[in-house]
C-alpha positions in Angstrom: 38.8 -9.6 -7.5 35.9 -10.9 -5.4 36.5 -12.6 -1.8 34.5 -13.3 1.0 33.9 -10.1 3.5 35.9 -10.8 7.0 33.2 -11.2 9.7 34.0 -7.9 10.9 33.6 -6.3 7.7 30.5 -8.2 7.3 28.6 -7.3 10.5 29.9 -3.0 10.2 27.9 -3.6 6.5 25.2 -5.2 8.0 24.9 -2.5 10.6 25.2 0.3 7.7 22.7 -1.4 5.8 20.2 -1.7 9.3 21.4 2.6 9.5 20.0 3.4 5.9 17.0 1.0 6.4 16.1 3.1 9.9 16.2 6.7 7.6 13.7 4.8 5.1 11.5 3.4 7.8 11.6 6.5 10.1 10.7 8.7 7.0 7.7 6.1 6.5 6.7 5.6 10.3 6.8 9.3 11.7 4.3 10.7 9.3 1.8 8.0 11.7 2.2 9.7 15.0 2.0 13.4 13.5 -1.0 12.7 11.8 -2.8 14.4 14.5 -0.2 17.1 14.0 -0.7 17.0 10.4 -5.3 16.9 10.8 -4.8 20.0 13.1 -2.4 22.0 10.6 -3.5 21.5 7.4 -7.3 20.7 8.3 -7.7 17.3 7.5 -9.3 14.1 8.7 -8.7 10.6 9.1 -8.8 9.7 5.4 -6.9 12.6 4.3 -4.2 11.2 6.6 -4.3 7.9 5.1 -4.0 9.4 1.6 -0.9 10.8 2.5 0.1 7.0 3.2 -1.2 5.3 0.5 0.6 8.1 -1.8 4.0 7.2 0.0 3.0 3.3 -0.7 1.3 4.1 -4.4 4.0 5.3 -5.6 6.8 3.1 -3.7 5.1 0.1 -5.7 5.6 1.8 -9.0 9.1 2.5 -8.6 9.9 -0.9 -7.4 8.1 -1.9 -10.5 10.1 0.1 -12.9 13.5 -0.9 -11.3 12.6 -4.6 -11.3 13.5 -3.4 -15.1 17.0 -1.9 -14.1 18.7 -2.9 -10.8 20.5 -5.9 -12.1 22.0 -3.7 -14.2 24.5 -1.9 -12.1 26.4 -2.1 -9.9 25.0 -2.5 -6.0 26.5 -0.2 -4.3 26.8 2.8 -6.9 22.7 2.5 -7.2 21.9 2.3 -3.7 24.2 5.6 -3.4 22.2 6.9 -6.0 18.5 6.4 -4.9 20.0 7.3 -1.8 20.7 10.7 -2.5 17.3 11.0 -4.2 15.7 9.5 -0.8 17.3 12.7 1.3 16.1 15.6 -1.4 12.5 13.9 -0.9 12.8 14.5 2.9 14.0 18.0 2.3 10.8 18.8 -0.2 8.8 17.6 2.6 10.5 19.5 4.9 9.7 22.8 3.0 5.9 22.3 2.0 3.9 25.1 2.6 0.8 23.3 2.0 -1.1 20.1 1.7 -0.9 19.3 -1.7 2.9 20.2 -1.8 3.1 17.5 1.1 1.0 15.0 -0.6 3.7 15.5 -4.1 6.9 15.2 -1.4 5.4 11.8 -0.1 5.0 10.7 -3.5 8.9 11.7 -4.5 9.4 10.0 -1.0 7.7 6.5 -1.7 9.9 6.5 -5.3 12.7 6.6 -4.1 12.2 4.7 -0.5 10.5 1.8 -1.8 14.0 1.5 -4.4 16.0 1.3 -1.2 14.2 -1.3 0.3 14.8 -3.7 -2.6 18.6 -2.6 -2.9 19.3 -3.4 1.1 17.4 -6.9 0.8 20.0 -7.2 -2.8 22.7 -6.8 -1.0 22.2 -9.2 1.8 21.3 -11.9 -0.6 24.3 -11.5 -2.6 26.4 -10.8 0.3 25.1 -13.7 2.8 24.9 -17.2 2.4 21.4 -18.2 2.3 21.9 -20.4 5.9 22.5 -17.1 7.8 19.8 -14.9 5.9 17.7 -15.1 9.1 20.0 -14.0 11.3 21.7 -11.1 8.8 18.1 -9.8 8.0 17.1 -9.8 12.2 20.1 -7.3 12.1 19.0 -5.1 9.2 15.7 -5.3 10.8 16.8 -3.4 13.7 16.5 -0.5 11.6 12.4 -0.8 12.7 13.6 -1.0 16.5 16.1 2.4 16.2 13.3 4.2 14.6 11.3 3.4 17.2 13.2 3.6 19.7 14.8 7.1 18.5 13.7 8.5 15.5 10.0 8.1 16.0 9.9 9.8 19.6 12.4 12.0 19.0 10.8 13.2 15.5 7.5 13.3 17.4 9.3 15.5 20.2 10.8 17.6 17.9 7.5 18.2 15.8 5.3 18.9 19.1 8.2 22.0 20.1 9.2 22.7 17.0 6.7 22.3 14.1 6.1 19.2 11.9 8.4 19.8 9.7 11.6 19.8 11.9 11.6 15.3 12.2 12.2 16.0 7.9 15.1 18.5 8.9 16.7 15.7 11.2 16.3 12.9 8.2 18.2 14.8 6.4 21.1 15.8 8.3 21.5 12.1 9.5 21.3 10.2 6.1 23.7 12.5 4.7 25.9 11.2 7.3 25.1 7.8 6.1 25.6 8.1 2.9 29.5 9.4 3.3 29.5 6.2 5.5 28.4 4.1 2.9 30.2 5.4 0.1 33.5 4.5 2.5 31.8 0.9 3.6 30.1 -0.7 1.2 31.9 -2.9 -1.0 31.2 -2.9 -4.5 29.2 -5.5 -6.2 28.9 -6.8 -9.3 29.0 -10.4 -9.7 25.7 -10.6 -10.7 26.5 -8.6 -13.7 27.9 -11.5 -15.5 24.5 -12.9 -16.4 23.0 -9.2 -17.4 20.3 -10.0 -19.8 20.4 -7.8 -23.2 18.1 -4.7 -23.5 15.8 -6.4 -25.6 14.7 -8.9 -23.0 13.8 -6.7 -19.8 10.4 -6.0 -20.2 9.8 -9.3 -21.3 11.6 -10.7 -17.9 9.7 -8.5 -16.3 6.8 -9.9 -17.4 8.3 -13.3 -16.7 9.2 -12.1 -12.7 4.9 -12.3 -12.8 4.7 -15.9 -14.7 6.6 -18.1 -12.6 4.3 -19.8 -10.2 6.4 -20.0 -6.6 7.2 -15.9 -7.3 3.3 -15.4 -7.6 2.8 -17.2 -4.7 5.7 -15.3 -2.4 3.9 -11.7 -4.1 0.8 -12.4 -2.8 2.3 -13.5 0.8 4.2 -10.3 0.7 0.9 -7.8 -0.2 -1.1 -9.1 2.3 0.9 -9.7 5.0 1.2 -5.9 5.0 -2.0 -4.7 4.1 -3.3 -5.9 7.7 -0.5 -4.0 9.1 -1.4 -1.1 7.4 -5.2 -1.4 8.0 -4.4 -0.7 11.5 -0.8 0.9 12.3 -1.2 4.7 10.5 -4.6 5.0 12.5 -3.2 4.2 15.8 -1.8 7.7 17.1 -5.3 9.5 15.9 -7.3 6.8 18.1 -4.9 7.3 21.1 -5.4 11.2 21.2 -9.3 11.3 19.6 -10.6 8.4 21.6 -8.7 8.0 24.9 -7.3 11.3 25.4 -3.4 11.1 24.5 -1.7 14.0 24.6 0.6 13.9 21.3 4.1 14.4 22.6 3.1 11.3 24.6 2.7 9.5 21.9 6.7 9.4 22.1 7.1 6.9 25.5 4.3 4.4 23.4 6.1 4.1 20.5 9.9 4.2 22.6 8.2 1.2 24.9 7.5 -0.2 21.7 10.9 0.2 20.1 13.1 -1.5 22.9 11.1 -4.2 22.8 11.3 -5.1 19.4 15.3 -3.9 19.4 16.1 -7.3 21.7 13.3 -8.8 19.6 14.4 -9.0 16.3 17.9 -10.7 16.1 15.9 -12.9 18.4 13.4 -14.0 15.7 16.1 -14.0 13.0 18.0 -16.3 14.6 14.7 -18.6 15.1 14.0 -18.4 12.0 17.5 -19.9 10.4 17.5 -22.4 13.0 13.7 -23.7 13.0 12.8 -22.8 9.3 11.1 -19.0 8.3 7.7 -20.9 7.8 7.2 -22.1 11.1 8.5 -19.0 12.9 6.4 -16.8 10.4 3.2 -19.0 11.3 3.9 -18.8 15.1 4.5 -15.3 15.3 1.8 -14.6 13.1 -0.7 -16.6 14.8 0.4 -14.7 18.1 -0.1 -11.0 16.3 -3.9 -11.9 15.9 -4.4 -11.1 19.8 -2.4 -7.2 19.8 -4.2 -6.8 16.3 -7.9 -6.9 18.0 -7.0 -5.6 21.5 -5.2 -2.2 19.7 -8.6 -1.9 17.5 -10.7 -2.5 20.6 -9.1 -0.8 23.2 -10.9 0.5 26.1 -10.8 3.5 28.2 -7.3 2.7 29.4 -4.6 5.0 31.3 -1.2 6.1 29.7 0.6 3.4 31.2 -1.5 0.4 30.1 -1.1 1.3 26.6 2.7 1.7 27.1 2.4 -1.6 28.8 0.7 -3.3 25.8 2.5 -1.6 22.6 5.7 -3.4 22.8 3.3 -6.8 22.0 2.0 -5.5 19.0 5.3 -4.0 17.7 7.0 -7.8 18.4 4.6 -9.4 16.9 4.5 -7.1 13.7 7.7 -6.3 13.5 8.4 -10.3 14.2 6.7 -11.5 11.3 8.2 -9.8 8.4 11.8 -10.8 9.8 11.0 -14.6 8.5 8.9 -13.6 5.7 11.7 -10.5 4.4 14.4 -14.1 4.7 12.3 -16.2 2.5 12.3 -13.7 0.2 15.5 -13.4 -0.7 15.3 -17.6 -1.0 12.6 -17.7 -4.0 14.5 -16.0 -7.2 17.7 -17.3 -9.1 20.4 -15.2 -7.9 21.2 -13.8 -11.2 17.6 -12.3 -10.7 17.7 -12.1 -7.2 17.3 -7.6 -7.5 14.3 -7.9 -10.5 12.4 -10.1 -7.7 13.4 -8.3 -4.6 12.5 -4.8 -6.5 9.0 -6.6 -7.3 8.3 -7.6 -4.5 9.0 -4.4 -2.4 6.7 -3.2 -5.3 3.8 -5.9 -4.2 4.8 -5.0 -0.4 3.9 -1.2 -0.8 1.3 -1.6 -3.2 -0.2 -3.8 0.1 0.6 -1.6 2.1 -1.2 1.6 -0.1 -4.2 -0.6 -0.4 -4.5 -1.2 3.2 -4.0 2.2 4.4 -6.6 3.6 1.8 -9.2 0.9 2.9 -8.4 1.0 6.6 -9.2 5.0 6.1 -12.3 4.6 4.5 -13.4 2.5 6.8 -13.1 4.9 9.9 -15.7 7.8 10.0 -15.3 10.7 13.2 -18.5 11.8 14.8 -19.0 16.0 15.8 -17.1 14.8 18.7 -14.0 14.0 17.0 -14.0 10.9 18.2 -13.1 8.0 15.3 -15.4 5.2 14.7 -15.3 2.0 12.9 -11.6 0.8 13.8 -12.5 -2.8 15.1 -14.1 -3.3 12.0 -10.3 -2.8 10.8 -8.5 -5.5 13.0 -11.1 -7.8 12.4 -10.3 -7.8 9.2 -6.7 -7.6 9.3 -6.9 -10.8 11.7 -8.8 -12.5 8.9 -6.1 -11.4 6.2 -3.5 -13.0 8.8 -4.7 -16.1 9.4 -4.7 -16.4 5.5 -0.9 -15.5 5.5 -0.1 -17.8 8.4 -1.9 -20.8 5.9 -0.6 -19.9 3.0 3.0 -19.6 3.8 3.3 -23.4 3.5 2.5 -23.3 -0.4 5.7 -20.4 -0.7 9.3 -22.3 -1.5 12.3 -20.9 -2.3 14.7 -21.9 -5.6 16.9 -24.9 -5.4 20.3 -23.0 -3.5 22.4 -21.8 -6.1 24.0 -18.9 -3.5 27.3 -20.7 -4.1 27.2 -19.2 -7.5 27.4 -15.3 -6.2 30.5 -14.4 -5.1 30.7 -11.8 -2.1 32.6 -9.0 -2.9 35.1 -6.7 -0.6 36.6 -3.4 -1.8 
């Protein structure tokens, strides 16, 4: 029997949803502020660092690809339980690598299975939420960025400057075990969307189709870019901090905790702006703003602790600010009967982005017998380029005529 959730039940899945979101992004975030952890144990540099991204991203954008082929085939909630459970193994594997290339395979099992999650969570809110409070229901999940941030980031990073690098893999696991009993008990079971399964035969072939329609092209290539000049930037900002001004890196904790508060009373903020002003225009404002923290964070001075501190909750607003509007417009441009194919593609086209601008951005940096690293404002530069092309092209991406009406939202 399908009914509406109760606005209780609603906001404690919304909040679940925002929980499993924070492992995924904490798992994909704290492998940035160990890297000089990581350069020290296993020898690396820079690039090396950046490889371990880009495998994470790689292979997130392949498995998004493959279940653009399979997610509207199930049920919701038993497939997010599902990748879920594959998402804590990978934590564990990376938890127990004895080696670099071991690592390197555990971030590849990692980015198959997180970049499946990412697509499921943005399913369920568009099949769960009516398309007028998208904004505000995705500011909430978004959150998830703020708590890792805020917790999981600087307490990983505590934990892996006392206890070894692997111990912030040991806490991902206990944790989204806990969430996922939670969510087996919460989530509600859908499968609405099931009534207009398409036949075997035709799932390549609608695959293909996901990639001919001209508005989806359009949203993809908003999507890729928006992140590659995040990703140009953000994995090489912990390395800069201790190689260039002197950060110790257990104090890389209080910047990315200044950070994370910020952007926790920041993001239902912009979600809300976004449903009541229009995600284009918020996503253009905030954008445009996000040039300025791009160029000062890859040109930053000789500066004391606290400046830094000062200054990173800008750049993680601005950011983390952006994708809030352009995550909500996403879930606007399919049909709803192919709401998960597009959703899965497009957290494909996100992480392939993000992969291809952690791979460049690494190339691009060099580190002189010093150890000092080189070459980074050549990196925001042209990540504010790449924004200013997002911020203009976001007027050409429009969303299907609203057919939400047409999904029921389903309780237990």
């Amino acid at each position: 029997m399908t009914l509406p959730l109760s606005p209780a039940r609603e906001r404690l899945v919304l909040w679940l949803l925002a929980l499993t979101q924070f492992t995924v992004i904490m798992d994909y975030m704290v492998m940035m502020p160990l890297a000089p952890q990581l350069m020290r144990a296993f020898h690396i540099d820079p690039a090396a660092v950046s490889g371990v991204v880009s495998a994470y991203a790689w292979c997130a954008g392949i498995s998004g690809l493959l279940a653009a082929t399979f997610i509207d085939r199930f049920d919701r909630k038993r497939m997010m339980l599902s990748v879920f459970f594959l998402f804590i193994l990978s934590n564990l594997a990376c938890a127990l690598s004895p080696n670099f290339a071991m690592l390197l395979l555990s971030r590849a099992f990692a980015g198959l299975t997180g970049g499946v999650m990412s697509a499921m969570v943005m399913s369920i809110i568009g099949d769960l939420i009516p398309v007028n409070r998208r904004g505000a229901a995705t500011g909430i999940v978004m959150t998830s960025f703020s708590i890792a941030a805020i917790a999981g980031v600087p307490i990983g990073v505590m934990m892996a400057a006392h206890q070894g690098w692997q111990s912030p893999f040991y806490l991902l696991v206990v944790l989204s075990m806990l969430i996922w009993l939670a969510a087996a008990r919460v989530l509600p079971s859908l499968t609405a969307h099931l009534a207009r399964k398409a036949p075997m035969s035709e799932v390549l072939p609608n695959l293909i189709g996901l990639f001919m329609v001209p508005r989806h092209l359009r949203a993809f290539l908003l999507s890729g870019v928006n992140m590659m000049t995040a990703m140009l930037v953000i994995p090489f900002i912990s390395p800069v901090l201790v190689n260039n001004l002197g950060v110790q890196p257990v104090q890389i904790t209080y910047v990315y905790l200044a950070g994370g508060i910020a952007t926790l009373f920041s993001a239902r903020r912009v979600g809300v702006w976004a449903d009541r002003y229009g995600k284009q225009r918020v996503y253009r404002y905030i954008g445009l703003f996000s040039i300025l923290p791009l160029l000062f964070i890859t040109h930053l001075p000789a500066l004391p602790l606290y400046c830094v501190i000062l200054f990173f909750p800008f750049f993680m607003m601005a950011i983390s600010g952006r994708n809030i509007p352009m995550q909500a417009l996403m879930t606007t441009i399919s049909d709803p009967a192919k709401r998960g194919a597009f959703l899965s593609a497009n957290s494909a086209v996100q992480q392939l982005g993000s992969g291809l601008g952690a791979l460049l951005g690494g190339l691009m940096l060099t580190t002189d017998s010093a150890g000092r690293i080189a070459g980074y404002g050549v990196n925001g530069w042209l990540a504010a380029g790449l924004t200013l092309f997002t911020v203009l092209w976001i007027g050409k991406v429009r969303g299907a005529l609203p057919a939400d009406t047409a999904i029921a939202r389903q309780a237990a």
